[in-house]
C-alpha angles and dihedrals in degrees: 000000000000098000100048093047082055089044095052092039086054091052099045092055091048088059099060091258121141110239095195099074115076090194109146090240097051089050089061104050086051095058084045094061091050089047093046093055091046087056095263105131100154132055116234127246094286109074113254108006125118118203107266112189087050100057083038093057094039090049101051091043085053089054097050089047083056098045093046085055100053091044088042081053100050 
């Protein structure tokens, strides 16, 4: 869960959100820029709820990928 929570958190700076108010709707805008950046646009049927499982699943596929290439690399 760590890592997810650090993941969201480097997305949403790079975005230009500010990490430091834990405003609900900050919050929010800070899981959206992760889950812009994972292809999830759009929120599901319950207001205000990403799908989870699938950012957490995308996410952690993208940083395997990551992690095979820089071992392929060294």
């Amino acid at each position: 869960m760590k890592f997810l929570c650090k993941y969201i958190e480097k997305k949403a700076v790079e975005a230009g959100v500010d990490t430091s108010d834990r405003r609900l709707e900050n919050i929010l805008r800070m899981f959206e820029a992760a889950g812009e950046d994972m292809g999830l646009g759009s929120f599901n049927p319950r207001k205000g709820q990403l799908k989870w499982r699938t950012l957490v699943g995308k996410i952690r596929k993208r940083l395997n990928a990551e992690k095979d290439n820089a071992q392929g690399n060294n």
